[in-house]
C-alpha positions as CSV (number, residue, x, y, z in Angstrom):
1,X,67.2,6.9,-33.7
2,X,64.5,4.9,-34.1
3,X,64.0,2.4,-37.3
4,X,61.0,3.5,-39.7
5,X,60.2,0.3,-40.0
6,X,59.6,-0.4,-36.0
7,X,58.0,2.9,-35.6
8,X,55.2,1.4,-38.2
9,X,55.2,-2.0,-36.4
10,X,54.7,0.3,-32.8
11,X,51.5,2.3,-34.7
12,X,50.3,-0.8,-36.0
13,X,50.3,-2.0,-32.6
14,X,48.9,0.7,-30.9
15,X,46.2,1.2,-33.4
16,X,45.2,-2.7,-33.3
17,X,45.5,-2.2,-29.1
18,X,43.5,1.1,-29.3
19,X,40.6,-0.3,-31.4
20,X,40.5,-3.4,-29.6
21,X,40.2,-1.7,-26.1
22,X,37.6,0.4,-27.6
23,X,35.2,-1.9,-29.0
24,X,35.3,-3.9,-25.7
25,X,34.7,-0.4,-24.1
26,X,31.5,-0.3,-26.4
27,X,30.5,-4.1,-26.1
28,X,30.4,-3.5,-22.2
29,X,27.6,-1.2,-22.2
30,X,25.6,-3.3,-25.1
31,X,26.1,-6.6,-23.1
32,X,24.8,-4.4,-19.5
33,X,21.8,-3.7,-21.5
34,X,21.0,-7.3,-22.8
35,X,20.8,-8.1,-19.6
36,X,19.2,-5.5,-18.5
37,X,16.4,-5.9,-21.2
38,X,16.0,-9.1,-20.4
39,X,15.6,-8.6,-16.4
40,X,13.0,-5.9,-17.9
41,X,10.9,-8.7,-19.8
42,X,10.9,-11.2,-16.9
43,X,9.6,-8.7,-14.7
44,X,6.9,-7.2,-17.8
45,X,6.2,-11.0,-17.8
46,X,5.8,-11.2,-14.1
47,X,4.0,-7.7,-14.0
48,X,1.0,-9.4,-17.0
49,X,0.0,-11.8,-14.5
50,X,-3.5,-11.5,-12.3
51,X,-2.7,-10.1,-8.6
52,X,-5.1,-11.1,-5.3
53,X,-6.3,-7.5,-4.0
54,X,-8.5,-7.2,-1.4
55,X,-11.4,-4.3,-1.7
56,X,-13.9,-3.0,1.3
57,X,-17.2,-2.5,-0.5
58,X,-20.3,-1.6,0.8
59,X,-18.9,-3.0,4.1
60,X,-18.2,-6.4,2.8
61,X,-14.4,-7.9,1.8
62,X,-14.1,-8.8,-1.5
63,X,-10.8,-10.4,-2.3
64,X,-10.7,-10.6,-6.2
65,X,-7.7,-11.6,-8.8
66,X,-7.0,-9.1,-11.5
67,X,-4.5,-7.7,-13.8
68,X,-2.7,-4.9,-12.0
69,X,-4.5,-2.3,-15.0
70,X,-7.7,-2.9,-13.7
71,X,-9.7,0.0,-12.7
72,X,-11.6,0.3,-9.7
73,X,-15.0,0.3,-12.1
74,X,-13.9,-2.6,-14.1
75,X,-12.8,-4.4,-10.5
76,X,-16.3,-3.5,-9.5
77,X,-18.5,-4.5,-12.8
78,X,-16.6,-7.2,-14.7
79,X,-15.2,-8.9,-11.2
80,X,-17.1,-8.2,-8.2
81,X,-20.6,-8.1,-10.1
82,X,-21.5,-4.6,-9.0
83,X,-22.7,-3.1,-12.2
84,X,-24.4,-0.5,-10.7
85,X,-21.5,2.2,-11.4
86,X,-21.6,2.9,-15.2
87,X,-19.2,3.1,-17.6
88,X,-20.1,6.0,-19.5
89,X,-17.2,8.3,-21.5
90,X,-14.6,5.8,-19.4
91,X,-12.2,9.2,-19.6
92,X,-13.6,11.1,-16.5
93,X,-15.3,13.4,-18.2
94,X,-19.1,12.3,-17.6
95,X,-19.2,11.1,-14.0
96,X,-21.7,8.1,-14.3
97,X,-19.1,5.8,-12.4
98,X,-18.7,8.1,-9.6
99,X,-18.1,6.1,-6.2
100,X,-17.0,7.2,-2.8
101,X,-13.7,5.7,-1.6
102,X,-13.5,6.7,1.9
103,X,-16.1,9.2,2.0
104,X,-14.6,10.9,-1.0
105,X,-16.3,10.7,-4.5
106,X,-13.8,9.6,-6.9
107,X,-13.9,8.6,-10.7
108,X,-13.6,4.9,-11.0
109,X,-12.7,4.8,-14.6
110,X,-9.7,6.7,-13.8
111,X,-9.1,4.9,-10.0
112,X,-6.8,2.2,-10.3
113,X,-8.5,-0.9,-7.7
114,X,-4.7,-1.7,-6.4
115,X,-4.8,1.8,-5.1
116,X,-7.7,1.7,-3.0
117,X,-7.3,-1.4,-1.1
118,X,-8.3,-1.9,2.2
119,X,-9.8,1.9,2.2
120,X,-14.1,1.9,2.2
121,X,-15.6,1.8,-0.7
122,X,-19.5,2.9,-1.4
123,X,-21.7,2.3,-4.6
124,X,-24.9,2.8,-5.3
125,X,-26.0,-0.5,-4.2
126,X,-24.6,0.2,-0.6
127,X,-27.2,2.6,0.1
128,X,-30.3,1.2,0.4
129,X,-31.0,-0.9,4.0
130,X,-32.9,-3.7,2.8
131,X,-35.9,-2.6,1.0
132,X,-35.4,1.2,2.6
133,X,-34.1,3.5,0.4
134,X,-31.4,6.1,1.3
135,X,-32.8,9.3,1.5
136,X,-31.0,10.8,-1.8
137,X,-32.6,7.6,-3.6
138,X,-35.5,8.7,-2.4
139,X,-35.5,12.0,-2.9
140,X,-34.2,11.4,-7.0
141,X,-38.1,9.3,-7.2
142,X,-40.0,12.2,-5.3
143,X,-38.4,14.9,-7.7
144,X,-38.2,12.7,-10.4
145,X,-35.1,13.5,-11.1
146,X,-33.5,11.0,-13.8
147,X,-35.4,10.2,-17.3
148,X,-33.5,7.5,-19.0
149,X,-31.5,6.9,-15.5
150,X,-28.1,5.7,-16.9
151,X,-26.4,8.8,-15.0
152,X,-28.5,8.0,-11.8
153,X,-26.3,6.2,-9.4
154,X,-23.2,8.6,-10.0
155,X,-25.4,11.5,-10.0
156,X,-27.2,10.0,-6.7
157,X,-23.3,8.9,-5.2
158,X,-22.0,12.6,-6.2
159,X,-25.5,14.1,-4.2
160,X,-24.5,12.8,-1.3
161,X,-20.8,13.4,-1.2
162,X,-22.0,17.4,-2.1
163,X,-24.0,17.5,1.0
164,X,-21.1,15.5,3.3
165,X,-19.1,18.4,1.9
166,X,-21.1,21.3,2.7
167,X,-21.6,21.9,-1.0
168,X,-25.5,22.0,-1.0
169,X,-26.2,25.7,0.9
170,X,-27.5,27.1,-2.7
171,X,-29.3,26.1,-5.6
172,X,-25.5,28.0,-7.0
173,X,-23.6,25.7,-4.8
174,X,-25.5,22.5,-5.7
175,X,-25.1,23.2,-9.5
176,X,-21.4,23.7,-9.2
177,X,-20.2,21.1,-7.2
178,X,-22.6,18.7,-9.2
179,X,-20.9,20.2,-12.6
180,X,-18.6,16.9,-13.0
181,X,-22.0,14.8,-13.6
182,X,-23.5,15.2,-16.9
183,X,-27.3,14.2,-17.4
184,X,-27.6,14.2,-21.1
185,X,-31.4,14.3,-20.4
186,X,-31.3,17.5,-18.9
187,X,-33.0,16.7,-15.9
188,X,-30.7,19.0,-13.6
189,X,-33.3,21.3,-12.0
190,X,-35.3,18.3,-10.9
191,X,-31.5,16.7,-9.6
192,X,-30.9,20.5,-7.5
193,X,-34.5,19.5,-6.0
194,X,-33.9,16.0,-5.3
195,X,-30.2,17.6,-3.6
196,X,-32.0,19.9,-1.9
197,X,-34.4,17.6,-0.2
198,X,-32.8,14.7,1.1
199,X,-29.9,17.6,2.1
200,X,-31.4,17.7,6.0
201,X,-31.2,14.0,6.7
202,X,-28.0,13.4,4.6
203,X,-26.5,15.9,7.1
204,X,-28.3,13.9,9.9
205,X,-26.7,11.0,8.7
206,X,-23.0,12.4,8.9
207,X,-24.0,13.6,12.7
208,X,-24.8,10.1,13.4
């Protein structure tokens, strides 16, 4: 039979061997995330630092070094010193910074510039050849189709793209598929004329 005494010295034992097992149990997991945490910040630390990308605009390479956050309108604007694009609601909702990115108009407030590397990228001031207007610029002047013009080139980049995609047919067709660019001078029946005109050689174009 066993001593009361030893069977308090074995529970004391156990309990001290018990507890001491399980707070290592529990360090283990808080050490794993110390380091863990601090593999996290060196690589936050590494991520905060500028990047080379290289963007095809308007047919010319651009390599430019920016923070990986940079948006394709800020990479545009504030590095590559095409301020044509505007920034207007900078939430996608207005469309003045509308751009074409491989022959597809995108938003480039919400475009992130890493993502578009190396992948053709139009803005307005690709257009023109020289002193000769693209047709759709052209057509905006002969309709007059802009008042205060901050909404022009995303409204003139989005024209084009709606004819590329076979969205100018109707004046119905023309007003839906231009929806995504807001004039807040109202000018929209002279922008469905300016769509409408230059629709025939934008089509050319695309043949070509």
């Amino acid at each position: 039979m066993t001593d009361p005494e030893d069977r308090a010295l074995t529970w004391s034992f156990n309990r001290r061997a018990f507890i001491g097992g399980a707070a290592g149990t529990v360090a283990l997991p808080l050490v794993a995330k110390a380091a863990g945490d601090a593999n996290t910040a060196a690589v936050a630390a590494d991520l905060s630092l500028p990047v080379d990308v290289t963007l095809q605009i308007n047919g010319a390479t651009r390599p430019l070094n920016i923070d990986i956050r940079t948006t394709l309108l800020d990479a545009l604007r504030e590095h590559a010193g095409l301020t044509g694009s505007k920034k207007g609601c900078d939430h996608g909702q207005c469309g003045a910074c509308t751009v074409m990115v491989d022959g597809r108009r995108v938003l480039s407030c919400l475009t992130l510039a890493l993502t578009v590397q190396d992948q053709p990228i139009t803005t307005i001031e690709g257009l023109s050849q020289g002193d000769q207007l693209h047709p759709m610029q052209q057509a905006f002047i002969d309709q007059d189709a802009f008042q205060c013009g901050y909404c022009t080139p995303g409204q003139i980049i989005s024209a084009i793209a709606c004819v590329k995609e076979g969205h100018a047919t109707t004046d119905g067709d023309i007003r839906e598929f231009m929806s995504g660019n807001i004039c807040r001078c109202a000018a929209y029946p002279n922008i469905v004329a300016a769509v409408k005109q230059a629709a025939p050689a934008v089509s050319d174009e695309q043949k070509g």
